[in-house]
C-alpha positions in Angstrom: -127.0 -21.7 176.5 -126.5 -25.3 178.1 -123.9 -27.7 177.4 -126.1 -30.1 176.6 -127.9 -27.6 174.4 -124.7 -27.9 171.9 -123.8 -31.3 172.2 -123.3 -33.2 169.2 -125.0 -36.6 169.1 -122.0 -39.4 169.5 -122.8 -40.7 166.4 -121.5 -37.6 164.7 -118.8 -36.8 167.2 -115.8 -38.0 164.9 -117.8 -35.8 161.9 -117.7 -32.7 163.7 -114.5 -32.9 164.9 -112.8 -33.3 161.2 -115.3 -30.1 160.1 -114.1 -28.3 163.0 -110.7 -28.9 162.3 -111.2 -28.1 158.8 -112.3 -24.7 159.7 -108.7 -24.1 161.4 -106.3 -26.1 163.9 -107.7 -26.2 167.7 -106.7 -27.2 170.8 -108.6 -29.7 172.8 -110.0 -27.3 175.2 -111.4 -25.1 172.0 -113.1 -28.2 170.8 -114.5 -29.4 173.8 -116.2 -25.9 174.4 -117.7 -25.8 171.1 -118.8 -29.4 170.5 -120.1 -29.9 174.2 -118.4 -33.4 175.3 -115.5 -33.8 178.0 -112.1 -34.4 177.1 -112.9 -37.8 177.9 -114.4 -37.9 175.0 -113.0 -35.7 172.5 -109.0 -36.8 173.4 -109.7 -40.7 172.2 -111.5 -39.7 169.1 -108.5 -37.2 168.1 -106.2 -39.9 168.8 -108.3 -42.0 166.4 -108.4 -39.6 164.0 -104.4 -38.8 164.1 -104.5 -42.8 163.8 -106.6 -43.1 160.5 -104.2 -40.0 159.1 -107.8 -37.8 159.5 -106.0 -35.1 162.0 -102.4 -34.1 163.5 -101.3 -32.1 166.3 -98.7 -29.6 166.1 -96.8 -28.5 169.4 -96.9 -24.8 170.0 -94.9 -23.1 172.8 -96.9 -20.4 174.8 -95.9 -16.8 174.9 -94.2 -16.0 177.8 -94.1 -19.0 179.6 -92.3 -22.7 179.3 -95.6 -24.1 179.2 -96.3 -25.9 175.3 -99.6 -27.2 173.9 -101.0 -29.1 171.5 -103.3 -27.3 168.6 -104.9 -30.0 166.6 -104.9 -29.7 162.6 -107.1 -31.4 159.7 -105.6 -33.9 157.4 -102.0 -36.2 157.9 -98.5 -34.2 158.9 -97.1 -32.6 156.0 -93.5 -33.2 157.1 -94.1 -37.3 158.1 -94.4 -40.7 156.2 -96.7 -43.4 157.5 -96.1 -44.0 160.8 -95.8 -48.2 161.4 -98.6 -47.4 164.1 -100.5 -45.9 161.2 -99.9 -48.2 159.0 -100.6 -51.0 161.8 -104.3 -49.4 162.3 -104.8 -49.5 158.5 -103.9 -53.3 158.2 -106.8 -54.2 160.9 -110.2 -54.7 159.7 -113.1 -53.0 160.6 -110.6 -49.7 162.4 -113.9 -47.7 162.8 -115.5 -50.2 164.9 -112.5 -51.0 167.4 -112.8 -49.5 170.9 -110.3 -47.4 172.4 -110.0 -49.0 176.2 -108.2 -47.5 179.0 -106.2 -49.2 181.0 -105.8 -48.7 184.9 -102.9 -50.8 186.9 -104.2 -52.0 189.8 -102.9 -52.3 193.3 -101.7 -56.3 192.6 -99.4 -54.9 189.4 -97.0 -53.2 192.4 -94.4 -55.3 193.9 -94.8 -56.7 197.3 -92.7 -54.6 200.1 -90.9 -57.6 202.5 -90.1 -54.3 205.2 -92.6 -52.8 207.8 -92.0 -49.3 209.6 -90.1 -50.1 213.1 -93.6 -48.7 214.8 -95.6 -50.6 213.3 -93.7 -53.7 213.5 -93.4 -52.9 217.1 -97.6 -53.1 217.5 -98.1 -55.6 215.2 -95.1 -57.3 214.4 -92.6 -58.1 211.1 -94.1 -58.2 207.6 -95.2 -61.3 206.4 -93.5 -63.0 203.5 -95.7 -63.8 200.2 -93.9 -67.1 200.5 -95.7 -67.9 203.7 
């Protein structure tokens, strides 16, 4: 069977991931196999859902190994109160329709270096200053 074969439309992605986690916690990975979208995909909407107080993640360490994961469960924490970020998303209008955008720094976020390696300031001379 294809991936594409099992895909859920994106209209329903945010559906199936609550009945999925309803059925019993998951980690991303699980969910991704069984719904058929990237973690592109899936990791914003969880995030969404852990926003709205739909879903929480529990950390789990792995059995013989220092490695941890996360395993993703239906439903709010039992053991937290509204988180200010949750009660933040719950003050804005219209939560469902707001975008999740990443965000990339670019090259012009990193300072400006005023030192050149002594070989290539041999062949093509000092840096220039952003001053200049």
């Amino acid at each position: 069977m294809d991936r594409q074969d099992r895909r859920v439309s994106i209209e329903d992605l945010d559906v199936a991931i609550e009945e999925l986690l309803k059925a019993g916690p998951h980690s991303v990975i699980e969910v991704t196999r069984v719904l058929g979208w990237s973690t592109r995909a899936i990791c914003p909407r969880l995030e969404q859902l852990a926003l709205e107080r739909r879903a929480h993640r529990v950390r789990v360490r792995l059995p013989n190994t220092p490695t941890v994961c996360y395993r993703w469960h239906s439903g709010p924490a039992p053991d937290s109160a509204v988180a200010p970020e949750c009660a933040l998303a719950a003050a804005l209008p219209n939560a469902k329709q707001r975008a999740i955008v990443p965000f990339q720094q670019s090259v012009r976020v990193f300072p400006a270096i005023d030192r050149r390696d002594p070989l290539v300031a041999a062949l093509f001379g000092p840096a220039r200053r952003a001053s200049a």
